[in-house]
MDAnalysis code that builds the backbone (N, CA, C; Angstrom):
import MDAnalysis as mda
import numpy as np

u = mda.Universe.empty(162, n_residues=54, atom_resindex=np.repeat(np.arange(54), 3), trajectory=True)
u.add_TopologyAttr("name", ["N", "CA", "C"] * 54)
u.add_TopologyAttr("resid", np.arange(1, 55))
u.add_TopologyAttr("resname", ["UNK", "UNK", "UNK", "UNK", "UNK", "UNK", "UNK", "UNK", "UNK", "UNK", "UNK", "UNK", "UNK", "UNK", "UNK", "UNK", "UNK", "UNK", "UNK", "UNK", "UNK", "UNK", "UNK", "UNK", "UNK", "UNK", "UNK", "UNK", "UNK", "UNK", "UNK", "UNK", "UNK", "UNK", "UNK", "UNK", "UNK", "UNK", "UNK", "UNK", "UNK", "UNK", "UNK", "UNK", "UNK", "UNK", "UNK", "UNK", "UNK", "UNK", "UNK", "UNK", "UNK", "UNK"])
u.atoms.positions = np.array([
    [89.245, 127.725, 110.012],
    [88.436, 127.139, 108.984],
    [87.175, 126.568, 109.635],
    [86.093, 126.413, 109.212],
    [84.775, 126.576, 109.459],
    [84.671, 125.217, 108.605],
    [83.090, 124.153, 109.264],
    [82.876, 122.939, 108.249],
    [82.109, 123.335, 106.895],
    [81.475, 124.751, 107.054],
    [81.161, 125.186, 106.064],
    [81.770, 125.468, 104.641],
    [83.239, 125.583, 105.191],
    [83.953, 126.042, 104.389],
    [84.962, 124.888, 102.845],
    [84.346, 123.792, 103.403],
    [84.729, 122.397, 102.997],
    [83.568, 121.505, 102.842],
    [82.528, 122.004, 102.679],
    [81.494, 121.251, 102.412],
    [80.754, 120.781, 103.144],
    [80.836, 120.769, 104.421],
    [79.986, 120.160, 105.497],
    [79.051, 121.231, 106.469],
    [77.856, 120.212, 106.653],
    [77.198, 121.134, 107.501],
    [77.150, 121.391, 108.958],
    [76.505, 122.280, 109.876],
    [76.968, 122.357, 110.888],
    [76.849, 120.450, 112.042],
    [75.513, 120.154, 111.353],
    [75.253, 119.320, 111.639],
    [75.597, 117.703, 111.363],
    [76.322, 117.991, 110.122],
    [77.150, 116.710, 110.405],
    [78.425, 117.091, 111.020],
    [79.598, 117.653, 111.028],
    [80.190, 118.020, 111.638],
    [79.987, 117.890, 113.172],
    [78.445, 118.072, 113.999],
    [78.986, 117.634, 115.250],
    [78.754, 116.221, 115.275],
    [78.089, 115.499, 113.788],
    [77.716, 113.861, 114.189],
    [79.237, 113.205, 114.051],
    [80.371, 114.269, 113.456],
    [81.555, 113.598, 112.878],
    [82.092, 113.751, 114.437],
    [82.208, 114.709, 115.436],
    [82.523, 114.982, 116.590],
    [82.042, 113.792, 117.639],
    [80.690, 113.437, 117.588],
    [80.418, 112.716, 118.120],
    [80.883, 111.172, 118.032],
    [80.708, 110.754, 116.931],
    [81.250, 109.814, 116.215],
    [82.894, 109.166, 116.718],
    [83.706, 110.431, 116.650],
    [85.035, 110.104, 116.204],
    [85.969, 108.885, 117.575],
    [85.557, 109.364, 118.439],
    [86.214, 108.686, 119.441],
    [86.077, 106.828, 118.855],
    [84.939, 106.736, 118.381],
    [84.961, 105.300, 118.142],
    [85.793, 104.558, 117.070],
    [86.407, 105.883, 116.580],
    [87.146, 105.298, 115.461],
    [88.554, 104.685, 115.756],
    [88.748, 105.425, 117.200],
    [90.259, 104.913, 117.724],
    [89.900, 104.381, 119.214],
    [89.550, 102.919, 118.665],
    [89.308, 101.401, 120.351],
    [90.338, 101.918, 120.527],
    [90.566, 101.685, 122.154],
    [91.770, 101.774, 123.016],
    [92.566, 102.924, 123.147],
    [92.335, 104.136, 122.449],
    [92.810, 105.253, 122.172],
    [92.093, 105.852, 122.961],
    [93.070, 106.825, 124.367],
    [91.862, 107.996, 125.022],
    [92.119, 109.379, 124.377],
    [91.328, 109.565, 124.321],
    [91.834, 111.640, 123.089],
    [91.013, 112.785, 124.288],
    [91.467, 113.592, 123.489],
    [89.983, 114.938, 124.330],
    [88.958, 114.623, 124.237],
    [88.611, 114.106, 123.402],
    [86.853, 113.841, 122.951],
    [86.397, 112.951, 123.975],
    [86.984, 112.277, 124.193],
    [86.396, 110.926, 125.271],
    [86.745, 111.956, 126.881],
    [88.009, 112.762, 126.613],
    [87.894, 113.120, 128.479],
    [86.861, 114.489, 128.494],
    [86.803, 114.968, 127.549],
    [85.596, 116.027, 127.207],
    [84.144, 115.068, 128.004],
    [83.550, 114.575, 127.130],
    [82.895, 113.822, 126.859],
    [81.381, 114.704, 126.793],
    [81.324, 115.524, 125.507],
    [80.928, 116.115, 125.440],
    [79.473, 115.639, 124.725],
    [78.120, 116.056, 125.050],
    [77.264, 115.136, 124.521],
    [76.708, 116.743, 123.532],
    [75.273, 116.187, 122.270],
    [75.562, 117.115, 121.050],
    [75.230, 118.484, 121.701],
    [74.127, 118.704, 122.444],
    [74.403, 120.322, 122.570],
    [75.702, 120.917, 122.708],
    [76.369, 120.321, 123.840],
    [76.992, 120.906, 124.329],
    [78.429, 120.790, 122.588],
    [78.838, 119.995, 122.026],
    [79.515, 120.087, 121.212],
    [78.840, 121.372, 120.186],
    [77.469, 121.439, 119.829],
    [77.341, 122.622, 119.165],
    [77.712, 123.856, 119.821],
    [77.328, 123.854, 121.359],
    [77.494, 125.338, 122.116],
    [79.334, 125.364, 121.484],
    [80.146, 124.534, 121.900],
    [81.518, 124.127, 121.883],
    [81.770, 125.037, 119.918],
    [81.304, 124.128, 119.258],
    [81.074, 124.758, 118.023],
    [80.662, 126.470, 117.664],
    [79.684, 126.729, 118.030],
    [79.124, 127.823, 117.886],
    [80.435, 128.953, 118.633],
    [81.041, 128.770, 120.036],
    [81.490, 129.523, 120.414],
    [83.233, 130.277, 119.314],
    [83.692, 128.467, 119.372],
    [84.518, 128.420, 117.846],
    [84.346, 129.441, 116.710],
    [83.238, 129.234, 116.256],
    [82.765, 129.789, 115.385],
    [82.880, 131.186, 115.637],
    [82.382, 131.622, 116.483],
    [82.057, 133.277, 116.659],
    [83.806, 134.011, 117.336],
    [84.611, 132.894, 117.994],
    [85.734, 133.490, 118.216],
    [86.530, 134.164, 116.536],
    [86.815, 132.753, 115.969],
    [87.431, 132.987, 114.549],
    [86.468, 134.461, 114.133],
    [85.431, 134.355, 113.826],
    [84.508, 135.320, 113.126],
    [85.138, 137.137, 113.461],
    [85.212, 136.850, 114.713],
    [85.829, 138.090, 115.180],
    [86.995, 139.161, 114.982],
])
């Protein structure tokens, strides 16, 4: 499933990516050991994208 596919655009979708770690203090997830800044979450995105597509 794609953020397109639910209403969102590509671009909020990576602000929701970016965002999310702050929603859980004290919580370490992928996102924080990623620590992926926005290009690189769109490249991250985009590649997503084109795997499913396939």
């Amino acid at each position: 499933m794609l953020p397109e596919e639910i209403g969102f655009t590509v671009d909020e979708f990576v602000q929701v990516v970016e965002y999310a770690p702050q929603t859980r203090p004290g919580r370490y997830t992928i996102l924080e050991h990623l620590n992926l800044n926005t290009d690189q979450i769109k490249d991250a995105y985009a590649d997503y994208a084109k795997a499913i597509g396939s």
